[in-house]
Structures are given as structure tokens and as C-alpha cells.
C-alpha positions as CSV (number, residue, x, y, z in Angstrom):
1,X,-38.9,21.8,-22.8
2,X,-36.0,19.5,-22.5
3,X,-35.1,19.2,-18.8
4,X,-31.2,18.0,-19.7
5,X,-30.0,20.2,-22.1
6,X,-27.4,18.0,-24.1
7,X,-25.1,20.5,-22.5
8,X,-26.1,18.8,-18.7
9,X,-26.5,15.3,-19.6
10,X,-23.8,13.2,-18.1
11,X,-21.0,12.2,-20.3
12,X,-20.8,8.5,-21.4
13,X,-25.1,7.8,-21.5
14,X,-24.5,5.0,-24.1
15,X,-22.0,3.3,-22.0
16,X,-24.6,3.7,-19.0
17,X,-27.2,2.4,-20.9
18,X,-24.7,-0.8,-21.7
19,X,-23.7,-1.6,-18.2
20,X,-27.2,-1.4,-17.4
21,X,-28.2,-4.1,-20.3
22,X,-25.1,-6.3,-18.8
23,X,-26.7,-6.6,-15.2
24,X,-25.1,-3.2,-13.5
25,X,-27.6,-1.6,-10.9
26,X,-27.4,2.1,-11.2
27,X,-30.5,3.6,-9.2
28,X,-29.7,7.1,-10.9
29,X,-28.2,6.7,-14.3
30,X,-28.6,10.6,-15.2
31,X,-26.4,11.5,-12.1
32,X,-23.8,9.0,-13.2
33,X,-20.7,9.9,-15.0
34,X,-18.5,7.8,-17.3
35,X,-15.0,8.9,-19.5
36,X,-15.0,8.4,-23.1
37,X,-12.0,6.0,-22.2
38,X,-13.1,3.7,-19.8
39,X,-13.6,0.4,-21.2
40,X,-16.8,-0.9,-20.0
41,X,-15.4,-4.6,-20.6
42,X,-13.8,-4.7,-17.7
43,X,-16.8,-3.5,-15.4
44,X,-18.3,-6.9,-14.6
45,X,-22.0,-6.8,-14.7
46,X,-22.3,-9.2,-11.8
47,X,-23.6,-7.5,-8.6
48,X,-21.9,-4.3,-9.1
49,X,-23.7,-0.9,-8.3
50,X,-23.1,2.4,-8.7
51,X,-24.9,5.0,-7.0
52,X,-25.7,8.1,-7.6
53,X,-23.2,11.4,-8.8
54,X,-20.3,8.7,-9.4
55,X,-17.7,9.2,-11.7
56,X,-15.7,6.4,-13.6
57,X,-12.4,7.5,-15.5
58,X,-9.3,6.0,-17.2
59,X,-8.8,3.4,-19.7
60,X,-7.4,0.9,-16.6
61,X,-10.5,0.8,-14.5
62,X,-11.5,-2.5,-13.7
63,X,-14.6,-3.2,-11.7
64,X,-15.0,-6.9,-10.6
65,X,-18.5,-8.6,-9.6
66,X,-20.1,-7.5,-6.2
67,X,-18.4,-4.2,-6.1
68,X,-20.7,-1.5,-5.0
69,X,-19.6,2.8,-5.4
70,X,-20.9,5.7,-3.6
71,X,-23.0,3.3,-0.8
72,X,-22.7,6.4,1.5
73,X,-21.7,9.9,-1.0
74,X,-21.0,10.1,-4.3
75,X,-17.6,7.9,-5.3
76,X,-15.0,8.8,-8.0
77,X,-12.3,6.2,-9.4
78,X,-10.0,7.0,-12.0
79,X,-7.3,4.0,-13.1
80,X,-7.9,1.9,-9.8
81,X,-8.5,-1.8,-10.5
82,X,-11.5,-3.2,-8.0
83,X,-11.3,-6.8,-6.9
84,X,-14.4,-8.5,-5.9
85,X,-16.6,-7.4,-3.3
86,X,-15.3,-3.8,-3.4
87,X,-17.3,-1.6,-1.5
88,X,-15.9,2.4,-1.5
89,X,-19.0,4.6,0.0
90,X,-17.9,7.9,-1.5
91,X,-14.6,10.0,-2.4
92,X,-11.9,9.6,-4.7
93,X,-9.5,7.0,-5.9
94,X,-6.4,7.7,-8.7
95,X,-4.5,5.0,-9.5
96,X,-5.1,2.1,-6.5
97,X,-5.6,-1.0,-6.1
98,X,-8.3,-3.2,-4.2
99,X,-8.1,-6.8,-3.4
100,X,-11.2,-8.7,-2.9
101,X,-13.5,-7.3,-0.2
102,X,-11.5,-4.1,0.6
103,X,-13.7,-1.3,2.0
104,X,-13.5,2.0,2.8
105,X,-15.9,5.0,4.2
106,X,-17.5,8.4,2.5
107,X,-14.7,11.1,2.3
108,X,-11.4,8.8,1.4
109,X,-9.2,10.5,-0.5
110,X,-6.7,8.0,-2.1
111,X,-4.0,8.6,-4.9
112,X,-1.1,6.2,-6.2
113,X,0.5,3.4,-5.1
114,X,-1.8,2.5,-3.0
115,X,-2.8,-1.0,-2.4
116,X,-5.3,-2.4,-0.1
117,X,-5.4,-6.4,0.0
118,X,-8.1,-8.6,1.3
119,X,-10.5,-7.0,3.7
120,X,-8.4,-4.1,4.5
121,X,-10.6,-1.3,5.3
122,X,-11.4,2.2,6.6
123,X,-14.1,4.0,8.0
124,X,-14.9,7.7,6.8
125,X,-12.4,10.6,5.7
126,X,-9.1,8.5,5.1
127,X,-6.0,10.1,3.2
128,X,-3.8,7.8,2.0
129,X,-1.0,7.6,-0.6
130,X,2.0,5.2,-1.4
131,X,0.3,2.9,1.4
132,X,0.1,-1.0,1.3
133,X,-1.8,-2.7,3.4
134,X,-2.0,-6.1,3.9
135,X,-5.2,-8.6,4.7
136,X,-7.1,-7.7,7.5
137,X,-5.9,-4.2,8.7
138,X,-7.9,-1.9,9.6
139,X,-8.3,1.9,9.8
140,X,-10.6,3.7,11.8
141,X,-11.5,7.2,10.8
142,X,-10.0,10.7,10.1
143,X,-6.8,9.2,9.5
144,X,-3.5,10.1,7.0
145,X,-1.5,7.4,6.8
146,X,0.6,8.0,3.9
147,X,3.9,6.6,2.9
148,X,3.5,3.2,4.7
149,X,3.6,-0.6,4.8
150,X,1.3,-2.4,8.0
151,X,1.0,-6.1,8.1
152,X,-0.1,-8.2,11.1
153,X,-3.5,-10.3,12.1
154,X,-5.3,-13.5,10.8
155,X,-9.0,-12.1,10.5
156,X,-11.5,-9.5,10.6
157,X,-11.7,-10.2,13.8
158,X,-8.2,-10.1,14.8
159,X,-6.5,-7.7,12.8
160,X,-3.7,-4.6,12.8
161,X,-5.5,-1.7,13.6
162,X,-5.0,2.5,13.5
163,X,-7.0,4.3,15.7
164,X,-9.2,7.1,14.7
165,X,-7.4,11.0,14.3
166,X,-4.0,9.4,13.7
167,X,-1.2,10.7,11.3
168,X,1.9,9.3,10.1
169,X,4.2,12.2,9.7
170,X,5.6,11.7,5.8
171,X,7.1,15.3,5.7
172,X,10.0,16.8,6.9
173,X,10.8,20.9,7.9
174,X,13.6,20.2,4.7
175,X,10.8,18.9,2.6
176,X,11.6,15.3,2.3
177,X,9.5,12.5,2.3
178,X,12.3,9.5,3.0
179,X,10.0,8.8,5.9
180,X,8.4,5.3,4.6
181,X,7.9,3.3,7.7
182,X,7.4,-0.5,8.2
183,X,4.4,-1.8,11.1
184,X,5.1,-5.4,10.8
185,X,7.4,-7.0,7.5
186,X,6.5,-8.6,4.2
187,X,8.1,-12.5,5.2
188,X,6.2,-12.8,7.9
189,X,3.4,-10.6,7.3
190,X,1.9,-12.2,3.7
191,X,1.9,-15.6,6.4
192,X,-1.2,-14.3,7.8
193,X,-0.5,-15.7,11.0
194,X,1.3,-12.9,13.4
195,X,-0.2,-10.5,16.1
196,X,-2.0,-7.6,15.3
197,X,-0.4,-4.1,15.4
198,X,-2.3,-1.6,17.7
199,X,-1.6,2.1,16.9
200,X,-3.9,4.4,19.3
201,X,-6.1,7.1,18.5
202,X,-5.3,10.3,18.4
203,X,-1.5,9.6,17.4
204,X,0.9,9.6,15.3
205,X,4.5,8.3,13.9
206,X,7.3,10.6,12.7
207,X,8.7,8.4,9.9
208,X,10.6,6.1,9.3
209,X,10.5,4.1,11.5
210,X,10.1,0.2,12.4
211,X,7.9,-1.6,14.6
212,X,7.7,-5.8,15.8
213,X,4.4,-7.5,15.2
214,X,2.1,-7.2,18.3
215,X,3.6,-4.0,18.8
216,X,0.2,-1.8,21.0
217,X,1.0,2.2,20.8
218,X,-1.3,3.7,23.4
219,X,-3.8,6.7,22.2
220,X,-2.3,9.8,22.7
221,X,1.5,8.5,21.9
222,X,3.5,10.0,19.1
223,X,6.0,7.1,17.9
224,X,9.4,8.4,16.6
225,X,11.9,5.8,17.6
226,X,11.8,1.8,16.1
227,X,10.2,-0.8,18.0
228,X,11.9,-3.9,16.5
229,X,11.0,-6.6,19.0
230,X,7.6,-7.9,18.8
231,X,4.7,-7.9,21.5
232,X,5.7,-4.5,23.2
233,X,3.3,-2.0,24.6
234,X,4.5,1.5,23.9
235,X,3.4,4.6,25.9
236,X,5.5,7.6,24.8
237,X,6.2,10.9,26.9
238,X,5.5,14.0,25.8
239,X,8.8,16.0,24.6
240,X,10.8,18.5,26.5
241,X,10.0,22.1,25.5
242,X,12.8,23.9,23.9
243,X,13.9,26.6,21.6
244,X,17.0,26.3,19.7
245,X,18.1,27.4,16.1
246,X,17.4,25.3,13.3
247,X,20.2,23.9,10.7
248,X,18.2,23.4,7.6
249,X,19.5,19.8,5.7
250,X,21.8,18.8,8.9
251,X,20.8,15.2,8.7
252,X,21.8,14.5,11.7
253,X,20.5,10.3,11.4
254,X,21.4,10.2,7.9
255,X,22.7,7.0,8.0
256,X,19.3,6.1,9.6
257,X,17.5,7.1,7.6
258,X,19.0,6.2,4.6
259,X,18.6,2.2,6.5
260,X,15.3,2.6,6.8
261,X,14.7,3.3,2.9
262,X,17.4,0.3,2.0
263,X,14.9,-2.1,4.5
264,X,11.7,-0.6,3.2
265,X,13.0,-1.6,-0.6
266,X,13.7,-4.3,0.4
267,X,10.5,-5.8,1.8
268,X,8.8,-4.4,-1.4
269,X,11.3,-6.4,-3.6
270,X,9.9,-9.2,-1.0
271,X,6.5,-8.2,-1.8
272,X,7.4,-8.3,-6.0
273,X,8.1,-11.6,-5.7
274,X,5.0,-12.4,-3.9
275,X,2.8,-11.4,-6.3
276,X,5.1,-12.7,-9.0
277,X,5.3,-15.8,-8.2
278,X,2.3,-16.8,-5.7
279,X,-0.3,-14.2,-5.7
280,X,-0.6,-14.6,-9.6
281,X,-0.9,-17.9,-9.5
282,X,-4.6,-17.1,-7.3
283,X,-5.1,-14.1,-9.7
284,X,-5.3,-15.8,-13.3
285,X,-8.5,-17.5,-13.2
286,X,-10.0,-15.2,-15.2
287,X,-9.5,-11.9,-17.2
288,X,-10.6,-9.3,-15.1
289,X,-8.9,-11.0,-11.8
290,X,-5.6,-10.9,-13.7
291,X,-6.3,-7.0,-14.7
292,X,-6.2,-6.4,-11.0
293,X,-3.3,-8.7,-10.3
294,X,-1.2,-6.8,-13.4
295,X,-2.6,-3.0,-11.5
296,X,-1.3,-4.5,-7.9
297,X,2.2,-5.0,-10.0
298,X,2.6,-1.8,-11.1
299,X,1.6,0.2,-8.2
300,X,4.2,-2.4,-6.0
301,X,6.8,-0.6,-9.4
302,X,5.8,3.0,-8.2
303,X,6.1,2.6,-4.9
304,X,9.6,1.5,-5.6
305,X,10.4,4.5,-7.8
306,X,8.8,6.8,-5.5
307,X,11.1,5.7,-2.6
308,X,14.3,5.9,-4.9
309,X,13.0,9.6,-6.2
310,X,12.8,10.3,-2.5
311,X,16.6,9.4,-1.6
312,X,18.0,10.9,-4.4
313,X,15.9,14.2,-3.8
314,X,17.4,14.0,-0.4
315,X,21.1,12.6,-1.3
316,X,20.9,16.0,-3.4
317,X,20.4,18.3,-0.3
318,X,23.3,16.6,2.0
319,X,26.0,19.2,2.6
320,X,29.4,17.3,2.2
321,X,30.8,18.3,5.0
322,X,32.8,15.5,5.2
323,X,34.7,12.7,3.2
324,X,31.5,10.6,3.8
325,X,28.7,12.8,2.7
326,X,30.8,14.2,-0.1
327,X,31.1,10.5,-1.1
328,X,27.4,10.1,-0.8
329,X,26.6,13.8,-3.0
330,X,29.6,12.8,-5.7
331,X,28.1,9.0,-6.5
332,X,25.0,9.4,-5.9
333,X,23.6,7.5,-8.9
334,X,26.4,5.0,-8.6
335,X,24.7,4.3,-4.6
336,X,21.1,4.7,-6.1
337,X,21.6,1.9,-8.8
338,X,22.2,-0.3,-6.0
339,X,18.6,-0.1,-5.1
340,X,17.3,-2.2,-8.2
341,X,14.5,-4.5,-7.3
342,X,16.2,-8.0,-5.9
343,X,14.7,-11.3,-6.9
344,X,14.9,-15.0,-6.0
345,X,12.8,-17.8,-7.6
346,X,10.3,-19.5,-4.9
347,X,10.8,-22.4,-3.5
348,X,9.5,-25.2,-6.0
349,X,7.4,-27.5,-3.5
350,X,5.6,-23.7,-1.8
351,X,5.1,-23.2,-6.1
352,X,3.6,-26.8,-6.8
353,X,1.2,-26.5,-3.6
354,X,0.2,-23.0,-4.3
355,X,0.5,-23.8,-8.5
356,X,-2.8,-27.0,-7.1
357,X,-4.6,-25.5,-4.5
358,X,-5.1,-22.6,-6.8
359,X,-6.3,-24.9,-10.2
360,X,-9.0,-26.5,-7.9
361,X,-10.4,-23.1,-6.9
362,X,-9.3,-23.3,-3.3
363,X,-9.5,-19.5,-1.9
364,X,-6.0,-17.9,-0.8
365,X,-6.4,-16.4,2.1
366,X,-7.5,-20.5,3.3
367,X,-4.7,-21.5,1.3
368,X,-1.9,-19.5,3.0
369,X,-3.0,-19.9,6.3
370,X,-3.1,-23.5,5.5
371,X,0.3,-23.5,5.6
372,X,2.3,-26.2,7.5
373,X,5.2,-25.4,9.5
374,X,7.4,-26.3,7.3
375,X,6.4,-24.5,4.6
376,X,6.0,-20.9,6.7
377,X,9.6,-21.6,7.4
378,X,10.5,-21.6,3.4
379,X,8.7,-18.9,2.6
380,X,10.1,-16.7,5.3
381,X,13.7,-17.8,4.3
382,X,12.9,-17.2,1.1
383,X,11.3,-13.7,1.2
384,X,13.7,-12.7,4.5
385,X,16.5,-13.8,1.9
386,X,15.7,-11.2,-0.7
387,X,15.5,-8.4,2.2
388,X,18.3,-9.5,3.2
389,X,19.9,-9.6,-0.5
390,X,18.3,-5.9,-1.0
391,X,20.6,-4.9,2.4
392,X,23.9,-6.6,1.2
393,X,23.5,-5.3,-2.4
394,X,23.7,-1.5,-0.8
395,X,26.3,-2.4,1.8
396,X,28.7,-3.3,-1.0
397,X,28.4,0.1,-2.3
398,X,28.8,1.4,0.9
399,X,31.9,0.0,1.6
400,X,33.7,0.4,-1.5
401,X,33.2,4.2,-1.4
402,X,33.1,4.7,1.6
403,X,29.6,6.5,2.7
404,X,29.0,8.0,6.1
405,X,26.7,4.8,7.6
């Protein structure tokens, strides 16, 4: 009797049996499933592993050398791009991108534009979605941290960390998610060289909001207001009770809110640029390293649309209740197309250095924190300029309308 009826057998057993031949360990190949359209040229063959019950789909998979799947549970990716050194122990990926050495635990659940640079890691049963973190920051476990940008640290061993059990609140009672929040900023944050971010265990922040690096949350705390100066220790009280009648779409912090997006565009226009012009220049050694590079693009391009979806979902529930807000409802689009990703071209001698230390094979995490004075000082300028030129370009609208902030 056949024990795998061709009805059971895995899908994909030829495409197995080739990843096999080109080096891949796969301790249960039966157990193992592959789509019809995954290209299995861009699953190196060099150190990777995939364990058993894992599932591979979508045509833009990419699985660099040393990555290893389903460590600690089974482990399904579909469309993420894996740097080297990859390591997630079981759950599910759509649509993410990891940078070389990224980890995470069994149970992560993690969908699109999600980005995880160098090291960044998590231990077991982490949610996350339209998150970027950058090298280094860590998150413990039991965590949804959706809807966010963290920076801050210089190692494994000093790093931004989120403590285990702790949320950031990404949805509002009116249904909106224009609650992207900023730990730490893109021009100083891709330096590699500022205080870590603490945020305690068992907490939580109520989006958007803002926060210095060095900022320390302590366990327990629920963060709702901006922290914008660095090296501050925040231990929140626990609100008034009350009971008072709700006015559904009052947007009471509109023109907060509406900051906070304008800011958070901006740093990933800051972030575009990064990768644009210096991340791609440590990214185009070889084919499947510039896969990843082109997958960390695009998902830096959803994030973008996903924040301008959000406004405009919101814009469309404002009550124009005055001249402002009916200003804001009436040229909506005319506000939104102000929120087109800015550019500025890098500074030519942060280029040239990058453009060398790159073609001799020097690693960029060394690199960047190689940086002298001087050239930390350019690139901060440089990147701080475009969020800066992200803020003016949506204050021009602002004032020629006029819109209520």
C-alpha cells in the first residue's frame, strides 16, 4: 500500500528534491511544503534549513545563506525576502522583510510592511504589521507592536528594547489607524550611535505618539502623550475613572494627529533615501542581496501608502463643523498630494566613502558606526533636511487654505 497517497504528498516534491541537491538541509522533506511559484533560484543552498511542516509561497521569496525556518514550530513565509543568517523558529510571515541576522521566536505572526534590519529580534508569539525596526532592537515576548518605527542602541548588547506583554494601541473607538508612532527618528537612528529606548513590560502606547532616544517607560505605564526630549524616565499614573457620553469622529487633537502622520512621512521619506542611496550601495554585491534590498524598498512604498490611506480614511470622517475642517473634508486630495515622498541627493563625500568601503567588502553596520564626526553631522542634516522638507511641503498647503492646525 502506498503510505502518501498522491492526494497527501506535499506539493512542490521536485523543487524539494532540488534544494536538497543544491546543499538545503531539510530533516523532513515529506512534511515540507513548497508553491508552484516560488522560484527556488533565489533559495541559496548555503547553510539554509528548513524544518519540518514549513511552508514556502510567492514568486518573491528569497532565502539567503545561513537562514534556518521552523527551529522551534513549523514556519510559513509567503513573499518575505530573508537576508543572511535569518533564523524565524515558527509562524507566519506575508510580505516582510529581514535584514541579515534578524530573528524571531515560535508563534510570530507578521504581515506587510514590515521590516526588520540587522539583528532585530523577538522572542515567541509577536504580532506585528506596518513595523520597522531598526538594527539592534529588540522585542521580548507576547507583544503587538503594530504600526511603528523604533530606532535607538549600538549592539546586541545595548539595544532599544519592548518588554514582554506590551501593546501599541493602533486602533481607535472611530476605527482609525492614523496612530503610527515614532521611538527614536530615522537621522539619527540609521547613525547607530544613540541610547537605547526602554518600553516596560506589561505596557502599552496609545498612538501616535513621539518619544527622545534614551527615553525608559517603566513596566506597568501606558504612554499616551510625546516624550520629545531624549534620556527621560517616564512613569505614568493610572487615569481618573469617569463616565461621560461619547461624540463618535470629534477629533478633538486633529491637528495632532494629523502632525504626527506629516512627521512619521517624513522620516520614511528619510528612510527612502537611505536605502536609495546608501544601503544599496552594501546591498548589490550579489543577486540575491539586491532581491532583498529591492523587497526592503517596496515595503518602505507601502508603508507610505498605508499611512496616506489612513489620513484620508480619517480626513473623510471629520465633521466640518467649521471653516477649517470643512477646508480639510472639501480639499482633501489637494492636502493628501502634499504627502508625496520628498527626496534630496546625499552628500557626495558620505556617497564616495560609503560607494569604497562597500567595493572592498567592509560590513555596514562597521562602516556606519565608523563614522567620523563630521560625517554623522552630514548625514543628519541631510536626512533631518528631507523631514524637515516633508513638514514644509504640507504647511504650504496648510496655509493657503487654511486648515484647522
Amino acid at each position: 500500500m502506498d503510505i502518501y497517497p498522491h492526494a497527501l504528498e506535499p506539493r512542490g516534491l521536485d523543487k524539494i528534491a532540488n534544494l536538497i541537491d543544491k546543499g538545503v538541509r531539510i530533516p523532513n522533506p515529506l512534511t515540507v511544503d513548497i508553491d508552484d511559484d516560488v522560484d527556488i533560484d533565489n533559495i541559496s543552498g548555503e547553510g539554509v534549513v528548513i524544518g519540518p511542516g514549513c511552508r514556502i509561497r510567492g514568486r518573491r521569496t528569497v532565502i539567503s545563506p545561513g537562514c534556518v525556518l521552523g527551529d522551534e514550530a513549523p514556519m510559513t513565509i509567503q513573499d518575505c525576502q530573508l537576508g543572511s543568517g535569518v533564523k524565524l523558529k515558527g509562524g507566519f510571515a506575508q510580505d516582510a522583510v529581514f535584514l541579515t541576522e534578524a530573528s524571531l521566536g515560535s508563534g510570530a505572526h507578521i504581515r506587510g510592511g514590515t521590516i526588520l534590519e540587522e539583528e532585530a529580534n523577538g522572542a515567541h508569539t509577536v504580532g506585528l504589521k506596518q513595523t520597522i525596526l531598526l538594527p539592534f532592537v529588540t522585542l521580548g515576548s507576547l507583544i503587538n507592536f503594530c504600526d511603528v518605527l523604533m530606532a535607538g542602541g549600538t549592539s546586541r548588547s545595548d539595544h532599544s528594547e519592548v518588554g514582554s506583554s506590551y501593546i501599541h494601541f493602533n486602533f481607535t473607538p472611530d476605527g482609525d489607524k492614523t496612530t503610527a508612532s515614532l521611538f527614536g527618528d530615522v537621522p539619527h537612528g540609521v547613525l547607530l550611535n544613540q541610547h537605547p529606548i526602554f518600553l516596560g513590560g506589561q505596557g502599552g502606547t496609545v498612538g501616535p505618539v513621539a518619544t527622545g532616544f534614551g527615553t525608559v517607560v517603566g513596566a506597568g505605564s501606558i504612554l499616551r502623550d510625546d516624550v520629545p526630549d531624549d534620556d527621560q524616565l517616564i512613569l505614568t499614573a493610572a487615569p481618573a475613572g469617569r463616565q461621560r457620553p461619547v461624540s463618535p469622529a470629534s477629533y478633538h487633537k486633529l491637528d495632532r494627529i494629523i502632525a504626527h502622520n506629516v512627521t512619521y512621512l517624513g522620516n520614511l521619506s528619510a528612510l527612502q533615501a537611505w536605502y536609495r542611496q546608501i544601503r544599496r550601495l552594501f546591498m548589490s554585491r550579489d543577486r540575491l542581496s539586491g532581491l532583498v534590498w529591492k523587497g526592503a524598498v517596496d515595503n518602505l512604498d507601502s508603508a507610505r501608502t498605508e499611512r496616506v490611506k489612513r489620513l484620508k480614511s480619517l480626513i473623510g470622517k471629520v465633521q466640518p463643523t467649521d471653516t477649517g475642517r470643512t477646508q480639510l473634508v472639501n480639499n482633501c486630495d489637494i492636502f493628501l498630494s502634499s504627502l508625496s515622498a520628498v527626496d534630496a541627493p546625499a552628500p557626495a563625500d558620505v556617497v564616495r566613502l560609503c560607494g569604497a568601503a562597500a567595493n572592498s567588502g567592509a560590513d555596514y553596520l562597521d562602516v556606519i558606526q565608523g563614522f567620523d564626526p563630521a560625517t554623522r553631522e552630514a548625514v543628519v542634516e541631510w536626512l533631518g533636511g528631507i523631514v524637515s522638507a516633508q513638514q514644509s511641503q504640507a504647511q504650504e498647503v496648510v496655509d493657503q487654505l487654511p486648515l484647522p492646525f
